[in-house]
ROMAR-832942 format. One line per 3 residues: number of its first residue (from 1); their letters; for each residue y negated, x negated, z negated of N, C-alpha, C, CB. Coordinates in steps of 0.02 Angstrom, whole numbers. Glycine has a CB too. Example, Ala and Ser with C-alpha at 12.3 -4.5 7.8 and 13.67 -1.06 7.14 Angstrom:
! residues 2
1) as) 284,-660,-390,225,-615,-390,165,-660,-390,224,-565,-452 ~ 112,-642,-354,53,-684,-357,-2,-645,-394,30,-704,-286
//
This chain:
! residues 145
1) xxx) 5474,1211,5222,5462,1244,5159,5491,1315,5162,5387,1246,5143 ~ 5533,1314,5110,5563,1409,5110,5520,1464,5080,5637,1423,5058 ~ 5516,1494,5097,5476,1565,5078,5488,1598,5019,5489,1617,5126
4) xxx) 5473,1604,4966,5497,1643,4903,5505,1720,4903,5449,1629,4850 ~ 5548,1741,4908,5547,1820,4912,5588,1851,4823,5607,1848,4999 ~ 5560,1859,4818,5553,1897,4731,5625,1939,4756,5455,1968,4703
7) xxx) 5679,1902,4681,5754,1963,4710,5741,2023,4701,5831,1961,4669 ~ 5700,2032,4655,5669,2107,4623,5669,2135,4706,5568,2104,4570 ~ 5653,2121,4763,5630,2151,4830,5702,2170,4870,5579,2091,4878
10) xxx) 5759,2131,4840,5807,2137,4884,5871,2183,4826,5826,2050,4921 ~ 5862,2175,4787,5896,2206,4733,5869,2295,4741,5871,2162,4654 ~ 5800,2312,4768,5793,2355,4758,5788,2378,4834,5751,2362,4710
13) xxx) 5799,2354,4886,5842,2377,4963,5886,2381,4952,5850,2342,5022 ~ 5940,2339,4913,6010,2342,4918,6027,2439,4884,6048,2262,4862 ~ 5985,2422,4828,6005,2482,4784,5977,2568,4825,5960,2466,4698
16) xxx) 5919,2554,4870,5908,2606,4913,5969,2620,4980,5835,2589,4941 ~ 5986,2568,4998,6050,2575,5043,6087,2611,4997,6089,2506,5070 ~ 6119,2575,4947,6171,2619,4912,6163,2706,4906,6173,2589,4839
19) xxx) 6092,2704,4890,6064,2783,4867,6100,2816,4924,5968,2803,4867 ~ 6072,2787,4994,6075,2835,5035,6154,2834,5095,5998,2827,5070 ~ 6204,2810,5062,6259,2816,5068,6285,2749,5140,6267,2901,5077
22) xxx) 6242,2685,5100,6246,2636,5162,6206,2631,5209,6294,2642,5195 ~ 6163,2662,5219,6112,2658,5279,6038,2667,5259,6128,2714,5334 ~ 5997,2644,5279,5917,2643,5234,5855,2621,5288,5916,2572,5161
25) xxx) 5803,2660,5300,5787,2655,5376,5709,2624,5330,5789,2746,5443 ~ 5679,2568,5331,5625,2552,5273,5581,2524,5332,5648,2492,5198 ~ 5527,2550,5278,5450,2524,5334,5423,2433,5306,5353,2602,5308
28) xxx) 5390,2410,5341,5371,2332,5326,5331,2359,5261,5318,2282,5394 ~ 5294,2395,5271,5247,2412,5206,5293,2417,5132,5206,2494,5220 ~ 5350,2447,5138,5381,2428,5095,5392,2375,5066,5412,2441,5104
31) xxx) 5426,2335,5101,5439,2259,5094,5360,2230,5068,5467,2222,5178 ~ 5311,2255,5074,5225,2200,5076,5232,2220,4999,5124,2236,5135 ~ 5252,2308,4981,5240,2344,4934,5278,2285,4863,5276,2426,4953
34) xxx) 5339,2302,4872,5376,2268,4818,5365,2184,4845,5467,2297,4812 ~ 5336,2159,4868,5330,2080,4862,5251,2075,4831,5341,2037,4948 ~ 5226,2139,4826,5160,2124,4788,5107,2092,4845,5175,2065,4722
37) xxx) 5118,2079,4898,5065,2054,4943,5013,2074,4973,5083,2037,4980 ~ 4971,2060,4997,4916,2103,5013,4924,2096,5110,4830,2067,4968 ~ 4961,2039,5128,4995,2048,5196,5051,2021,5203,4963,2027,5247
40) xxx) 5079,2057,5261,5169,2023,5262,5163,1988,5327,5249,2090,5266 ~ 5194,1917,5325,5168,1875,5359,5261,1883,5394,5124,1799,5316 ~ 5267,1856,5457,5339,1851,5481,5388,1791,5448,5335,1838,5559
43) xxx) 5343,1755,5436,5428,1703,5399,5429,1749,5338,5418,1587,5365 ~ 5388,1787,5277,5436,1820,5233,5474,1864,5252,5413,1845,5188 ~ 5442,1919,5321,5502,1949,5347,5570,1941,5369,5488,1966,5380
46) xxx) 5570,1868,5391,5609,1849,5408,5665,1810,5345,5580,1819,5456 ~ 5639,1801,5316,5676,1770,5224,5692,1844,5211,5604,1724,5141 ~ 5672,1910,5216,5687,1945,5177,5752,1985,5230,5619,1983,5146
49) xxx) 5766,1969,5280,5837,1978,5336,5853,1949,5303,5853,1962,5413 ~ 5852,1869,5292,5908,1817,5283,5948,1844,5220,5877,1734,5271 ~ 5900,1841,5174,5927,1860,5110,5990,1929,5084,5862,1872,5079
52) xxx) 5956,1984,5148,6005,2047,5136,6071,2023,5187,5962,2135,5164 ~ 6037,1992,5235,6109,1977,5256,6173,1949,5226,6103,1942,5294 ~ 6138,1879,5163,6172,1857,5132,6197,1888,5077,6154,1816,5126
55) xxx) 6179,1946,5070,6199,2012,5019,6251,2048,5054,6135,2068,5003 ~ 6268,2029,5116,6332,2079,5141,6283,2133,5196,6378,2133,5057 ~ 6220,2134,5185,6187,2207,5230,6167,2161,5281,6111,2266,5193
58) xxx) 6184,2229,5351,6139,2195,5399,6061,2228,5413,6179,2194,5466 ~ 6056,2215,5480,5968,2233,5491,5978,2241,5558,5900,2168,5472 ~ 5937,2305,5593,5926,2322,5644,5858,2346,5665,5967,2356,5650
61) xxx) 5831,2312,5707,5849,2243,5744,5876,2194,5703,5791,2210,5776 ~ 5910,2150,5743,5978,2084,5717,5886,2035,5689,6060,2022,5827 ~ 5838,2034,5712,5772,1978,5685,5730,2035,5702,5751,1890,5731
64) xxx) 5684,2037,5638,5634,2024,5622,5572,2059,5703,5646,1939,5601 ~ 5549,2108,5723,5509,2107,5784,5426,2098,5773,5525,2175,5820 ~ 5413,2129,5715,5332,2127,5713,5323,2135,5634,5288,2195,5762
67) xxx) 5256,2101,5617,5267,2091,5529,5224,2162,5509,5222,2000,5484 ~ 5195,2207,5588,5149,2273,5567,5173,2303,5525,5135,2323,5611 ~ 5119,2329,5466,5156,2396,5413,5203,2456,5445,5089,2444,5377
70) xxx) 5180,2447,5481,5193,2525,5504,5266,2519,5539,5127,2559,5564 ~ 5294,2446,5555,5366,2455,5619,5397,2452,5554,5393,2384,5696 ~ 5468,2484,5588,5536,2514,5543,5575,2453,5559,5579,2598,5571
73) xxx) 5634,2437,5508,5703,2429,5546,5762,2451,5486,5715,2338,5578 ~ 5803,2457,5490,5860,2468,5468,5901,2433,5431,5882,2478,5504 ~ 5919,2442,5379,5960,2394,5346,6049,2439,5337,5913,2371,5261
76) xxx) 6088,2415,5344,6153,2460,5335,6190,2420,5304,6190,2486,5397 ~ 6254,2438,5289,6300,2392,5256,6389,2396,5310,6305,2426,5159 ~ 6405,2319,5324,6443,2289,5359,6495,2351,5376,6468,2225,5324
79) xxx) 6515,2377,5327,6599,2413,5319,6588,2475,5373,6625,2452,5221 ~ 6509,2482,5394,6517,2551,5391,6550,2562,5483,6430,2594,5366 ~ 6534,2494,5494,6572,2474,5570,6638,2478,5580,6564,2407,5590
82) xxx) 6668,2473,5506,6752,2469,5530,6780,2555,5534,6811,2416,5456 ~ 6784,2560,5619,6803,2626,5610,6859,2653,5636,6760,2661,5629 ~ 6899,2729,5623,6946,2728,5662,6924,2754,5741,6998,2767,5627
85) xxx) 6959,2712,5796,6955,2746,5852,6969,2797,5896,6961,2727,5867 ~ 7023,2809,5864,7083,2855,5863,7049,2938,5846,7143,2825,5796 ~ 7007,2931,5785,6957,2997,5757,6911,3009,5801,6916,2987,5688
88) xxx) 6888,2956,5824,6811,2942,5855,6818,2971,5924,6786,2854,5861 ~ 6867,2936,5970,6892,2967,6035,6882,3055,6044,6976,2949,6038 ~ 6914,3075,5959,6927,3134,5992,6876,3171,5961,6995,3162,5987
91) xxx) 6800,3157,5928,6745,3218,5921,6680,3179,5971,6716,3237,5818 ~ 6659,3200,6029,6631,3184,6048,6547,3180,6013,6652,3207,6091 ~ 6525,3211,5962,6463,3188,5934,6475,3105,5902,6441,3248,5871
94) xxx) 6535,3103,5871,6537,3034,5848,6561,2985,5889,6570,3030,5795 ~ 6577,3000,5957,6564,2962,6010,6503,2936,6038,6586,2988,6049 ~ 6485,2979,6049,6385,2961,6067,6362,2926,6016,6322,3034,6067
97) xxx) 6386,2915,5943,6363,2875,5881,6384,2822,5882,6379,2896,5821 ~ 6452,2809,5904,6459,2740,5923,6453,2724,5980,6509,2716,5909 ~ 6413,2758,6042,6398,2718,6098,6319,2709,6069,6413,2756,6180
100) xxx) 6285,2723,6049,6235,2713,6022,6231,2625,5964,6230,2787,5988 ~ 6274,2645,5926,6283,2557,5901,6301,2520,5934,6321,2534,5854 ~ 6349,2532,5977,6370,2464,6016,6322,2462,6045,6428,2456,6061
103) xxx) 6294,2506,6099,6201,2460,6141,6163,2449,6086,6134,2517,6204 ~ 6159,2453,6038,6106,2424,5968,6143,2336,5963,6126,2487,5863 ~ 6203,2331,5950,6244,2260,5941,6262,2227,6006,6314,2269,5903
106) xxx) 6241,2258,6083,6262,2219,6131,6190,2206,6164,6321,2253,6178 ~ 6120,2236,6175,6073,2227,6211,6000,2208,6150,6071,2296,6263 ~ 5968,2166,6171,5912,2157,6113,5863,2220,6103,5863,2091,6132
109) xxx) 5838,2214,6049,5816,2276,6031,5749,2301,6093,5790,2269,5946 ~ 5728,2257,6125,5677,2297,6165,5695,2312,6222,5619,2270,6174 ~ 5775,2313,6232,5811,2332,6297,5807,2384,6310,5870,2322,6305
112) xxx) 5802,2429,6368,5793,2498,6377,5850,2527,6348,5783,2519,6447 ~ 5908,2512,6354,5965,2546,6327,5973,2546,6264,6017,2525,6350 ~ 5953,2504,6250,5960,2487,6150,5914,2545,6128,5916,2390,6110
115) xxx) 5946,2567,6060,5930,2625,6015,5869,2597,5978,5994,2648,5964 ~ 5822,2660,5972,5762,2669,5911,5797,2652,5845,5728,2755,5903 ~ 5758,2634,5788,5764,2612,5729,5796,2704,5680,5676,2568,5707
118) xxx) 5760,2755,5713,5794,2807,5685,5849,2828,5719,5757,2857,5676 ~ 5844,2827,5797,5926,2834,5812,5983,2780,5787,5934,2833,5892 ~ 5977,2733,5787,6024,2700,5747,6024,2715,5671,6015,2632,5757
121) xxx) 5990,2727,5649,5994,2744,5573,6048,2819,5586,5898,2761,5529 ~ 6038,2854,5618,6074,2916,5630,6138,2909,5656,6039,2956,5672 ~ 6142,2880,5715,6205,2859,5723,6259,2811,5666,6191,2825,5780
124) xxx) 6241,2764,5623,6264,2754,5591,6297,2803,5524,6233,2717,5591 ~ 6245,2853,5522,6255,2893,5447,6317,2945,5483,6164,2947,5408 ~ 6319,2959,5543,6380,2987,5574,6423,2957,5562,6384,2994,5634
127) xxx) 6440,2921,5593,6495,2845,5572,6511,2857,5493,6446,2749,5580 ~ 6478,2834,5442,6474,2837,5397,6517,2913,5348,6411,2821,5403 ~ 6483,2944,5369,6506,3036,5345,6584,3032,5389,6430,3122,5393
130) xxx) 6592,3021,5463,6659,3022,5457,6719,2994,5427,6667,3017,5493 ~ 6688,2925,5423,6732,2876,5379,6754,2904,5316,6695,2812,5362 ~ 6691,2915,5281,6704,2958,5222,6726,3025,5215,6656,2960,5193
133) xxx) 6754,3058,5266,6787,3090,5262,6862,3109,5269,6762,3105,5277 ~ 6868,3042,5317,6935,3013,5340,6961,2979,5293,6934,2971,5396 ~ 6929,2964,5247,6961,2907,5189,6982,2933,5115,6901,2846,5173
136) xxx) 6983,3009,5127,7009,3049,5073,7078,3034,5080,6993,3127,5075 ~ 7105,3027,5008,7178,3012,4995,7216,3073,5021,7193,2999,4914 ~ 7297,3038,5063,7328,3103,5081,7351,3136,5014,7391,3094,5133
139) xxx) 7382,3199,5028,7404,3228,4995,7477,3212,4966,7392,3273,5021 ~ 7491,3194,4908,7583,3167,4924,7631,3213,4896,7609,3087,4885 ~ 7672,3230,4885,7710,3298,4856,7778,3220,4812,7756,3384,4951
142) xxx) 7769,3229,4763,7842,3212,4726,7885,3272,4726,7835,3188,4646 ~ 7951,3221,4720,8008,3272,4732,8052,3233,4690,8037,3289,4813 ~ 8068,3281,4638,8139,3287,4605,8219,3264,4595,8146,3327,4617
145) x) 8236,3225,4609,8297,3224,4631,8356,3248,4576,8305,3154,4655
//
C-alpha cells in the first residue's frame, strides 16, 4: 500500500528550496506540519524523499534516519553539484565545501567522516554562490568592421 503525501507538502519544499537559492535545511516537524498529521510515521517520510527526488531535489541523508520532530535533513537541488574544478582547486574555502559533499555522497550519514545536516547545507550554499557567480555572462566587445 503507498502512502499518500498531499502535493500541497512537496510543492511547498520545492518552492522553499527555490526561496533559498537551491538548498533548504527542513525539520520533520515541518513535513508532520504541512501533511496535517498529528505524527510522522517513517514510510511517509520516506514517500516524502521519494517524491522530491522525483521532482529533480535530492535529500541529505540519501534515506530517511529517524521520523523524530526535531532531526533535520536537507533537501538541495541536483545542478548545484555540477561544478567547475578548475575555480574550486584554486579558493581553498570552496575546497573544504566540496570535500565536505563528497564524504556526505561517499560514507553513510552516521559515518564519522560524513557531514552534519547544517554543514552540508553550508557547504552546498558555497558551491552554490560560487557557481552563481561564475556563471555571469562574459563580457563581449563588438567590433566594427
Amino acid at each position: 500500500m503507498t502512502i499518500h503525501v498531499c502535493p500541497s507538502t512537496i510543492d511547498e519544499i520545492a518552492r522553499r528550496v527555490d526561496a533559498r537559492d537551491g538548498v533548504y535545511l527542513i525539520k520533520n516537524a515541518t513535513v508532520k506540519a504541512l501533511e496535517n498529521k498529528d505524527r510522522l510515521r517513517m514510510e511517509r517520510l520516506r514517500r516524502v524523499y521519494r517524491l522530491l527526488n522525483d521532482r529533480g531535489l535530492n535529500c541529505y541523508p540519501e534515506n530517511p534516519s529517524w521520523p523524530d520532530e526535531w532531526w533535520r535533513f536537507v533537501v538541495y537541488r541536483r545542478e548545484i553539484l555540477a561544478v567547475d574544478l578548475t575555480r574550486i582547486a584554486k579558493d581553498s574555502e570552496l575546497m573544504t565545501s566540496l570535500e565536505h559533499v563528497l564524504a556526505a555522497l561517499r560514507y553513510p550519514y552516521l559515518h564519522e567522516k560524513a557531514p552534519g545536516t547544517v554543514r552540508m547545507r553550508d557547504a552546498l550554499r558555497m558551491l552554490n554562490t560560487a557557481k552563481a557567480e561564475q556563471s555571469e555572462p562574459p563580457h563581449r566587445h563588438l567590433s566594427v568592421a
